[in-house]
C-alpha distance (Angstrom), angle and dihedral (degrees) to the residues before:
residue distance angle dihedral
X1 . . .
X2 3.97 . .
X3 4.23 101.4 .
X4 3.85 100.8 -150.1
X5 3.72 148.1 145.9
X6 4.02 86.7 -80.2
X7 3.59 89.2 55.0
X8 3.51 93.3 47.2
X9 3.33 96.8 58.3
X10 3.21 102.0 44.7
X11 3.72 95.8 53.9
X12 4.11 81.6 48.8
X13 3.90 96.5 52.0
X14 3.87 86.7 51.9
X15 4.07 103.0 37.9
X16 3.76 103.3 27.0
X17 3.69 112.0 17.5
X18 3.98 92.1 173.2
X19 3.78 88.3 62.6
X20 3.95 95.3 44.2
X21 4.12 95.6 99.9
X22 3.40 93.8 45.8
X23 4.10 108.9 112.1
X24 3.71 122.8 -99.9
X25 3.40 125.9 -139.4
X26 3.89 132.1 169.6
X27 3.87 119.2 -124.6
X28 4.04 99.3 -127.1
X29 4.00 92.1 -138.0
X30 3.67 102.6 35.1
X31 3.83 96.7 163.1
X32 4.21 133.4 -113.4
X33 3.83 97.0 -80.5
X34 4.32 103.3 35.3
X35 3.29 142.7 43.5
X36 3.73 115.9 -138.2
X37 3.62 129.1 -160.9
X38 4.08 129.0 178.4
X39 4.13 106.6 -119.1
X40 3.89 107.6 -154.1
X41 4.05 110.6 -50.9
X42 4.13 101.1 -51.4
X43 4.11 106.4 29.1
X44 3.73 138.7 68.6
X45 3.73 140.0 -157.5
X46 3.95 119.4 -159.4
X47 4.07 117.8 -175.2
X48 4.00 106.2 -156.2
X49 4.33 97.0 -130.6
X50 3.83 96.4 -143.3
X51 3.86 124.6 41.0
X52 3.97 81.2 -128.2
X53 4.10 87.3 73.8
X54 3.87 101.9 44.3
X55 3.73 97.8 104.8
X56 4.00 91.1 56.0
X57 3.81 89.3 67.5
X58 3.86 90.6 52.3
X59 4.16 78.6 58.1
């Protein structure tokens, strides 16, 4: 699956409405294992890329 700003959104709109018009913006070196994305000036969002890394983004 392609982890990007669509997907972020989407998964914002339905989990955390309040944060949905916030602007995305990819990280440029997000890593092997996550996907990270810049959420308006002070948050982030990172997407573990394999099912294999999920519990590293509840560290």
């Amino acid at each position: 699956m392609l982890i990007g700003t669509a997907l972020v959104r989407r998964l914002l709109a339905a989990q955390f409405p309040h944060w949905a018009r916030l602007p995305v913006v990819p990280v440029p070196r997000s890593g092997m294992d996550n996907a990270t994305f810049r959420l308006g000036g002070t948050l982030s969002v990172r997407l573990p890329r394999d099912a294999h890394w999920a519990g590293q983004v509840a560290r």
